[in-house]
N, C-alpha and C positions, 0 to 999 in steps of 0.2 A: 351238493352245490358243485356246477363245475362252471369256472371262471375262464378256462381253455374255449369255454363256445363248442362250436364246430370241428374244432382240430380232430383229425384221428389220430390214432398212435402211430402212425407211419408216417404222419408231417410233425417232426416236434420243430415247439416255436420255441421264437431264440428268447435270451435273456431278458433282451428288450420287453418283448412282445408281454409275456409272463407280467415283468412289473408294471406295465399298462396298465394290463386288466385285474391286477390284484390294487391297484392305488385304484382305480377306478368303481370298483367293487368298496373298500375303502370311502372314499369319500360317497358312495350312494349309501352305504348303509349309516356311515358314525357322522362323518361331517353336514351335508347336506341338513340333517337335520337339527343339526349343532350350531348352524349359521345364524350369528347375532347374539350367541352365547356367550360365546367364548373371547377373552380379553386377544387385544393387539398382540400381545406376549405371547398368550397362545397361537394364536394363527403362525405369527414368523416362526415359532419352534416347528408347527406342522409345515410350513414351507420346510424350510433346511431338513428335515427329515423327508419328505419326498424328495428334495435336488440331492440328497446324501443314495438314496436308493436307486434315484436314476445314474448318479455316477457308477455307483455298484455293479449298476446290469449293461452298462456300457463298458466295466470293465471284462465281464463275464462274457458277454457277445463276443468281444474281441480276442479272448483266450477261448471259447468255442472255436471261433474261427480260425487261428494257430493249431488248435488238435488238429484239426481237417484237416490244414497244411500238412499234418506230420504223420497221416494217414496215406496208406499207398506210396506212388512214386514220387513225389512232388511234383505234380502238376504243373504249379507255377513257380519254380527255383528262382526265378525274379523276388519272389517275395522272401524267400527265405536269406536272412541273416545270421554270421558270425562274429558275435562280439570279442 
């Protein structure tokens, strides 16, 4: 199974992207077919566990994107911060 799609190894996708397609993969295989099943209870437990995952990979994108920063010259010294 590859959930990446089309990607090659020389475009890796970001944090984001990844959680997309693994929730999305996710709800086609377990939920979709679970739909009508599962108690009120359940469903909001499976919401806040995807909104807890996409906070995750928008944390992870954004510390992706600081390494970058901290690669080479600094590019963009505007971005960069001392606390």
């Amino acid at each position: 199974m590859n959930i990446l799609g089309n990607n090659s190894l020389s475009e890796q996708p970001s944090s984001n992207e990844v959680m997309a397609m693994a929730l999305g993969e996710i709800h086609d295989i377990l939920l979709e077919p679970m739909q009508g099943k599962l108690t009120e209870e359940q469903d909001a437990v499976l919401a806040l566990i995807g909104m807890t995952f996409k906070i995750m990979a928008e944390k992870a994108t954004q510390l992706e994107k600081m390494e970058q920063g901290f690669q080479g010259n600094f590019v963009n010294e505007s971005d960069f911060n001392r606390n």
